[in-house]
C-alpha positions, 0 to 999 in steps of 0.5 A, spaced: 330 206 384 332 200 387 329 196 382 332 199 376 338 197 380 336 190 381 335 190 374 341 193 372 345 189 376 342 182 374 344 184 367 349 185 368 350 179 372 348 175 366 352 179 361 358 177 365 356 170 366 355 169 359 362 173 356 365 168 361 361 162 358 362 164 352 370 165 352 370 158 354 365 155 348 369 158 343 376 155 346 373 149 346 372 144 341 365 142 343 361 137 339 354 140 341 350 144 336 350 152 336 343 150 339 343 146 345 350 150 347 346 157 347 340 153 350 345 151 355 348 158 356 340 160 356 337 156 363 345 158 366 343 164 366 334 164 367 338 160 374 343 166 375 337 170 375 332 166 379 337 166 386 337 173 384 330 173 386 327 174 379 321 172 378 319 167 372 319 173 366 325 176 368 328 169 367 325 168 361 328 175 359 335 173 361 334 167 357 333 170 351 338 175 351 343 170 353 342 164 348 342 171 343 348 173 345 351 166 344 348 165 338 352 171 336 359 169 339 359 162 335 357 166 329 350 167 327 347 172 323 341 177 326 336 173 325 340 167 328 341 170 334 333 173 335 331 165 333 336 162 338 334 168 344 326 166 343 328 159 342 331 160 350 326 164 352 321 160 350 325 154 353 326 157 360 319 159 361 315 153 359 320 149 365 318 155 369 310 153 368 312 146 369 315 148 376 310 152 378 305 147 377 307 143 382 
């Protein structure tokens, strides 16, 4: 049970984070492009869950959900936002292998 909390609470942590950064983006009149802004909002995300205590799979997940979840706000179409989540994934999850290589 405890780890269906922990899971529960780290989405919902990331949820949390990523409405609040994304009420903030859409206020802004940012020049970055719909991807390094949902890769942002990604790597913010895999290193909320990462202090939580999620290992390198569950940051990549976040990651994911979160760079989807953006790419939603800022107007993507579904598959946009399927692109922009493995893109976020694939991301947090190659500098996870870097790191644990040192």
């Amino acid at each position: 049970i405890a780890v269906a909390n922990f899971y529960a609470d780290m989405l919902k942590a990331v949820d949390d984070a990523v409405n609040e950064t994304l009420g903030n983006l859409s206020n802004s009149s940012s020049n970055l492009s719909t991807q390094e802004q949902c890769l942002d909002v990604g790597n913010s995300a895999a290193l909320m869950v990462k202090r939580m205590g999620g290992n390198e799979e569950d940051q990549a997940a976040s990651a994911g959900r979160a760079g989807g979840l953006c790419a939603g706000v800022l107007g993507a179409d579904a598959e946009g936002q399927v692109a922009m989540a493995g893109k976020a994934a694939s991301t947090v999850s190659e500098a996870a292998g870097q790191t644990s290589q040192e």
